[in-house]
C-alpha positions as CSV (number, residue, x, y, z in Angstrom):
1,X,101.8,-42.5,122.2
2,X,99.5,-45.1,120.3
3,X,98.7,-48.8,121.5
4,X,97.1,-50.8,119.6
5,X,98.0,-49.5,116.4
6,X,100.8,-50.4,113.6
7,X,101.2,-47.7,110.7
8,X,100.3,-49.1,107.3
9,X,102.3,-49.1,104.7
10,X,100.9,-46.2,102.1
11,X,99.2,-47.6,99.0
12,X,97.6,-45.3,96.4
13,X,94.5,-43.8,97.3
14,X,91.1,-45.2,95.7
15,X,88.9,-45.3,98.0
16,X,85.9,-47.7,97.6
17,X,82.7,-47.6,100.4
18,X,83.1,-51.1,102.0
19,X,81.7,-52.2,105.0
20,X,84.9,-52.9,106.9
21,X,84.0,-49.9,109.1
22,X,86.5,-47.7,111.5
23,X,84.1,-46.3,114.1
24,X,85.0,-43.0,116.3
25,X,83.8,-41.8,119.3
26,X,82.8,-38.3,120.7
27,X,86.0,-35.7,119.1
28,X,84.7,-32.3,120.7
29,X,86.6,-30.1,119.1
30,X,90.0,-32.1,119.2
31,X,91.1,-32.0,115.9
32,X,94.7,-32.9,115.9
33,X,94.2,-35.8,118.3
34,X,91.4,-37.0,115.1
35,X,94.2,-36.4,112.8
36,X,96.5,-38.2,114.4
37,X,94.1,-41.3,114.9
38,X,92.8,-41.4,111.4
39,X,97.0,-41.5,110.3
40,X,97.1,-43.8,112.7
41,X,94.4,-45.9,111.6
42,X,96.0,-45.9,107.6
43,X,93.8,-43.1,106.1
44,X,95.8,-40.9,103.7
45,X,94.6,-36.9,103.0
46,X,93.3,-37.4,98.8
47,X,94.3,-35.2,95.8
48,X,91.0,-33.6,97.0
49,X,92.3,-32.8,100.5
50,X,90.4,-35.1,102.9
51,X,91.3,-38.3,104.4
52,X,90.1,-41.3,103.2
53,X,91.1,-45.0,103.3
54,X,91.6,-47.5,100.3
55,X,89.5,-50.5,102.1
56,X,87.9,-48.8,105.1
57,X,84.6,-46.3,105.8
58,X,85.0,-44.2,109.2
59,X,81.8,-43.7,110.9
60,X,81.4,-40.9,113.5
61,X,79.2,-40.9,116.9
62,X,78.5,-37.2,116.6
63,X,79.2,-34.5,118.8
64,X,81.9,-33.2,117.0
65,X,82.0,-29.8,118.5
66,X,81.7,-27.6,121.9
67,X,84.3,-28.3,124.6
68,X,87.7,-28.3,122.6
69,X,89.3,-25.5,120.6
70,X,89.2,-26.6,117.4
71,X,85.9,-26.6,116.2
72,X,86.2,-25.8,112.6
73,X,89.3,-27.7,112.2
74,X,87.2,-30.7,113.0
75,X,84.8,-29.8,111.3
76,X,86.9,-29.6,108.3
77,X,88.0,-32.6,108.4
78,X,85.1,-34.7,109.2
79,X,82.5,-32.6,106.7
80,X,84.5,-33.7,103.4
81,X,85.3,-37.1,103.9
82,X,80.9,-37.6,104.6
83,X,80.5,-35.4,101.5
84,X,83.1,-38.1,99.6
85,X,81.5,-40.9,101.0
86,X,84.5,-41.8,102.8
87,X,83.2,-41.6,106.1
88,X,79.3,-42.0,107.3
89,X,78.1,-40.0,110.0
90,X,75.2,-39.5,112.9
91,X,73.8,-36.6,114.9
92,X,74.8,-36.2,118.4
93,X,73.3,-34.5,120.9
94,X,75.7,-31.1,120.6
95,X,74.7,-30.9,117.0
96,X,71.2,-31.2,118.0
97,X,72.0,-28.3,120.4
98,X,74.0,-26.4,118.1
99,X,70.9,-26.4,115.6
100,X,68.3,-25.5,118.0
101,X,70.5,-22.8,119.6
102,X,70.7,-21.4,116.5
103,X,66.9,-22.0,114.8
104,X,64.1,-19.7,115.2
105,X,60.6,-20.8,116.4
106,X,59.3,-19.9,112.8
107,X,55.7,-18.4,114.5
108,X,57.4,-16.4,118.0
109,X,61.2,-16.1,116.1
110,X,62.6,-17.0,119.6
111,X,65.7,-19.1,119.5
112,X,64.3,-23.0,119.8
113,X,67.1,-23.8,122.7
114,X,67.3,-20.8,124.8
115,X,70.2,-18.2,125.1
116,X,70.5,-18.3,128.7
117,X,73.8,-18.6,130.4
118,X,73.8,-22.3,130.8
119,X,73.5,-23.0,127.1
120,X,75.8,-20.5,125.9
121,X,78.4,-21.6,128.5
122,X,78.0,-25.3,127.4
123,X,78.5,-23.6,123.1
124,X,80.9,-21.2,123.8
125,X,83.8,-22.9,122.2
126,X,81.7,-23.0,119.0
127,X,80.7,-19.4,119.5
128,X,84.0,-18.4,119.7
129,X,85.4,-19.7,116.6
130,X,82.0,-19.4,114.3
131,X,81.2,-15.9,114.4
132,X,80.7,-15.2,111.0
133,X,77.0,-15.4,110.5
134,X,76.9,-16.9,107.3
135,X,79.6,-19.6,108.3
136,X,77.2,-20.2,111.1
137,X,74.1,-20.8,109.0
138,X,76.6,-23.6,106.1
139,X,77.4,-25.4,109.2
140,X,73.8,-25.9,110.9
141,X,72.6,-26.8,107.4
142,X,75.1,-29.3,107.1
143,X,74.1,-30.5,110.9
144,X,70.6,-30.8,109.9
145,X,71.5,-33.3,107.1
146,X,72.8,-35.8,109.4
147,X,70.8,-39.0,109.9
148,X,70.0,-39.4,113.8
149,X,70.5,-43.6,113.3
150,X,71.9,-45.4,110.6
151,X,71.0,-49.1,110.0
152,X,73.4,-50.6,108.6
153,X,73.8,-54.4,107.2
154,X,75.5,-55.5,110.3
155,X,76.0,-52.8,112.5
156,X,73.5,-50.0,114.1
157,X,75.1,-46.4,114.8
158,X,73.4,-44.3,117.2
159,X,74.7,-41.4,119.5
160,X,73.6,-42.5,122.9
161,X,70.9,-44.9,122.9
162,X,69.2,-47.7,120.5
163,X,65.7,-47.7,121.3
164,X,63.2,-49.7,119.1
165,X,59.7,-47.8,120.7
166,X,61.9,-44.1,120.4
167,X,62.9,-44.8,116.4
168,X,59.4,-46.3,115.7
169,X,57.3,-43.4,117.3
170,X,59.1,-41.1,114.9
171,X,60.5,-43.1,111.4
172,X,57.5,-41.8,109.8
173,X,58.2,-38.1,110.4
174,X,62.0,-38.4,109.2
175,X,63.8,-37.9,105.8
176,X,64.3,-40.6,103.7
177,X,68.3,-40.7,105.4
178,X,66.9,-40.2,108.7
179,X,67.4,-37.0,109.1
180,X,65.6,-34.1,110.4
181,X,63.5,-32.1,109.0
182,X,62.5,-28.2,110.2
183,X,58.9,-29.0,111.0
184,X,60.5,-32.1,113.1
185,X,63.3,-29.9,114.8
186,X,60.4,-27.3,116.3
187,X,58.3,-30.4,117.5
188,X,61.4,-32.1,118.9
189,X,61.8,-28.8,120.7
190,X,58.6,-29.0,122.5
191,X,58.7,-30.5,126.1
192,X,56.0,-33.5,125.9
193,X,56.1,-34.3,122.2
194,X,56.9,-37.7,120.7
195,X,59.7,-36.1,118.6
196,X,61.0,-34.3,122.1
197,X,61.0,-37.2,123.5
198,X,62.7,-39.6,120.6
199,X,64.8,-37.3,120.6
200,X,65.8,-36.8,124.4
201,X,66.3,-40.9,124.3
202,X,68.1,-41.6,121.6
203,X,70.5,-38.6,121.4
204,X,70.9,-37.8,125.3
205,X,70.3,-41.5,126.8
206,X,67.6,-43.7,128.7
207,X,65.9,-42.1,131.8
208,X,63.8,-44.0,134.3
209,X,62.0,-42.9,137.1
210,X,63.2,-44.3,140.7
211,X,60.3,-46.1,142.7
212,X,58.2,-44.0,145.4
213,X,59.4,-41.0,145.3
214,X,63.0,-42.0,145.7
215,X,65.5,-39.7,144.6
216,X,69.3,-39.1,144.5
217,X,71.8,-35.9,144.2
218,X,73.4,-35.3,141.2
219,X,77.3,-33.9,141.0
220,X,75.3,-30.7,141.2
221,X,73.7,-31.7,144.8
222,X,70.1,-31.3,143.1
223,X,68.0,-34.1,144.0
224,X,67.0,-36.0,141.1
225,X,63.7,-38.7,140.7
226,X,65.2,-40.2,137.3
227,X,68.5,-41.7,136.6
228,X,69.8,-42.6,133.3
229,X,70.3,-45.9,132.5
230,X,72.9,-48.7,130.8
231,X,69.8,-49.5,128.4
232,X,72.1,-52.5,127.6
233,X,71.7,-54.0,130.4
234,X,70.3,-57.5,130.0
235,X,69.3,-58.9,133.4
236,X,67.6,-57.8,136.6
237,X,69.6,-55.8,138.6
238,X,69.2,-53.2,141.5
239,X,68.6,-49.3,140.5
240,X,72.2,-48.5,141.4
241,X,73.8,-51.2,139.0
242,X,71.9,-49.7,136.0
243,X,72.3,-46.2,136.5
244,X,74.7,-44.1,134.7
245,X,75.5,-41.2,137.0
246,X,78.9,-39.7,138.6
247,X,80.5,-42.1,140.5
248,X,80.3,-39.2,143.2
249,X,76.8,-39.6,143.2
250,X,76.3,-43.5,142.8
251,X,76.0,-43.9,146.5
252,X,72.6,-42.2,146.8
253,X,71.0,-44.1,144.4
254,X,68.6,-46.6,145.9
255,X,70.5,-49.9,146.3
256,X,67.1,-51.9,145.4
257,X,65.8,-54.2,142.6
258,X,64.6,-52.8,138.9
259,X,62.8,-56.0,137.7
260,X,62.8,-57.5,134.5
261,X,59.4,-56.3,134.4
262,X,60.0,-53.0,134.9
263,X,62.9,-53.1,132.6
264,X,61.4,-54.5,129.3
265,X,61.1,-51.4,126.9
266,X,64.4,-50.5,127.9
267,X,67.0,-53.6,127.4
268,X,68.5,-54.3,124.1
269,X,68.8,-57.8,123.4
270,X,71.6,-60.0,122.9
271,X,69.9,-61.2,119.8
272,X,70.2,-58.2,117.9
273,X,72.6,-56.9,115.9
274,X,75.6,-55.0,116.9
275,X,75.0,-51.4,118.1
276,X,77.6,-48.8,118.5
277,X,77.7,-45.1,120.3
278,X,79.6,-42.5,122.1
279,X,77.7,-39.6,124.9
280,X,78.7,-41.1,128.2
281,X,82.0,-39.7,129.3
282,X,83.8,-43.2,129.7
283,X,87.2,-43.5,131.1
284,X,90.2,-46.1,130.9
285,X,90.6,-48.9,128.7
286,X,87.8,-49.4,126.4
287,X,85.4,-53.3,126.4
288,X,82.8,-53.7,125.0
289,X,79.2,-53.2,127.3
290,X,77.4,-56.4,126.0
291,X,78.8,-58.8,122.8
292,X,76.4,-56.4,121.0
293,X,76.8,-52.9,122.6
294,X,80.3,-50.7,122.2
295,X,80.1,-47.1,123.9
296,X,83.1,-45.1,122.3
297,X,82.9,-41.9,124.2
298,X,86.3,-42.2,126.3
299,X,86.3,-38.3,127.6
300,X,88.7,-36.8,125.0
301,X,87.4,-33.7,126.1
302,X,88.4,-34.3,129.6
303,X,92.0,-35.9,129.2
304,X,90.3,-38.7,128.4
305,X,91.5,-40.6,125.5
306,X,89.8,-40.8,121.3
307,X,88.9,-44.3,121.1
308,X,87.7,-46.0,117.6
309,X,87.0,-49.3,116.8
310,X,87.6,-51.3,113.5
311,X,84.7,-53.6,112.4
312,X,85.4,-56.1,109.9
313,X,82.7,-57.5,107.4
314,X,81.7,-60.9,108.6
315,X,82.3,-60.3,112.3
316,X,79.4,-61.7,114.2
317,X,80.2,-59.6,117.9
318,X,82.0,-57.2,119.5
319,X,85.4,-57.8,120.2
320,X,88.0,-56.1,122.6
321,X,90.9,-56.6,120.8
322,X,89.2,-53.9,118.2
323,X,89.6,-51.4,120.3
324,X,91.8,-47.9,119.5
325,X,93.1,-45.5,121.7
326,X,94.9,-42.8,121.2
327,X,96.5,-42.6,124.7
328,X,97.7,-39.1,126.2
């Protein structure tokens, strides 16, 4: 079932890039349910086999793969419609995984993201569809040539966080499309680095550290000194309202005030221009976080629901009547 949505009626397909802009959150391996969405949404497969839309660009969040079991089916589908310039596309954090799961360390030829059970539990949907090595090594190529931001006229696309200090400690070190390269994928592999921890901010989220010592449990029941962050957050507020953690958890994180002053590097201004991303696991009905901040990650990979949302050129804000789900 779809709200929100009205099918189009089908025109021919020439697609031109516009910037009237479908964005889509977080897929993980839910092909069908992307499928269904971009039909939905009035893109039509080409003589070339992808989807594409005569007015429209999609955009994608990243983390296209792990959890579901569809992997190369999504794949598939999202791959050739970048490639055609039909769609635009960032890195998320599970292609940044996928990559260094399956890079050597080019001195000690050690996998950059360990192969201990954790990690290969949290890729084994991909593992189980990819086994062909050669398969393995076209799609982490392809991976690596994803940008990790894109600036865009009126919109920013990031996966999890926008971070002015992050993107400026490492713009230098980037390709030209700001994407990776393999000197910057070893560094960004290295606990301490600038590039680890760009990387860790703007692909994973905003961490800050509680005040003396504090601490909280995670869903795990480890204690925890940091908590990620809504880095949209605009206003002083205590700890507990800015942090981004189960809501099993939320009750043991300190209930005290995070000052303005404390939280300067890590707001995003209403002043700037619109910013869109996916990571956080969100549930229900999509809004908007701040007139300038959308998260699109509503859980599809935990009977959540694939949400999008259609930006018009011209439109100054964020506005929840945009909003796409496809509902379960």
């Amino acid at each position: 079932m779809w709200r929100k949505i009205k099918k189009q009626r089908p025109e021919p397909l020439k697609h031109n890039h516009t910037k009237n802009y479908d964005i889509i959150g977080d897929i993980h391996g839910h092909a069908s349910k992307l499928e269904e969405l971009l039909s939905s949404l009035g893109y039509q497969i080409s003589e070339d086999g992808y989807y594409q839309h005569i007015s429209r660009t999609a955009i994608f969040v990243g983390d296209f793969i792990d959890r579901g079991n569809q992997q190369k089916a999504v794949i598939n589908l999202v791959r050739p419609m970048v490639d055609n310039g039909a769609a635009l596309a960032v890195m998320g954090n599970h292609e940044f995984n996928a990559i260094s799961y399956h890079t050597k360390h080019p001195q000690t030829s050690e996998p950059l993201r360990k192969h201990n059970k954790n990690h290969t539990h949290q890729h084994q949907a991909f593992l189980d569809e990819y086994t062909d090595r050669s398969d393995i090594t076209d799609v982490i190529s392809w991976f690596m040539s994803l940008p990790l931001y894109l600036e865009l006229d009126e919109v920013r696309i990031i996966h999890a966080c926008w971070n002015e200090s992050a993107i400026a400690s490492i713009q230098d070190d980037l390709n030209n499309n700001n994407s990776m390269s393999e000197a910057f994928l070893v560094k960004a592999n290295q606990r301490g680095t600038r590039q680890f921890n760009a990387v860790e901010t703007l692909l994973k989220g905003l961490e800050m550290d509680l005040p003396n010592g504090q601490c909280f449990k995670d869903s795990y029941g480890k204690s925890r000194t940091r908590i990620r962050i809504k880095w949209w957050q605009t206003e002083s507020n205590t700890y507990k309202n800015i942090a981004i953690v189960p809501k099993s958890t939320l009750e043991t994180v300190p209930d005290i005030i995070a000052s303005i002053e404390n939280l300067g590097d890590f707001k995003y201004s209403l002043c700037e221009k619109p910013v869109f991303c996916g990571h956080y696991w969100f549930m229900g009905i999509p809004k908007r976080q701040q007139k300038n901040v959308a998260v699109l990650d509503y859980s599809v990979a935990k009977n959540g629901c694939l949400t999008a949302y259609r930006w018009n050129k011209g439109d100054k804000e964020i506005n929840n009547k945009n909003y796409f789900q496809l509902t379960n």
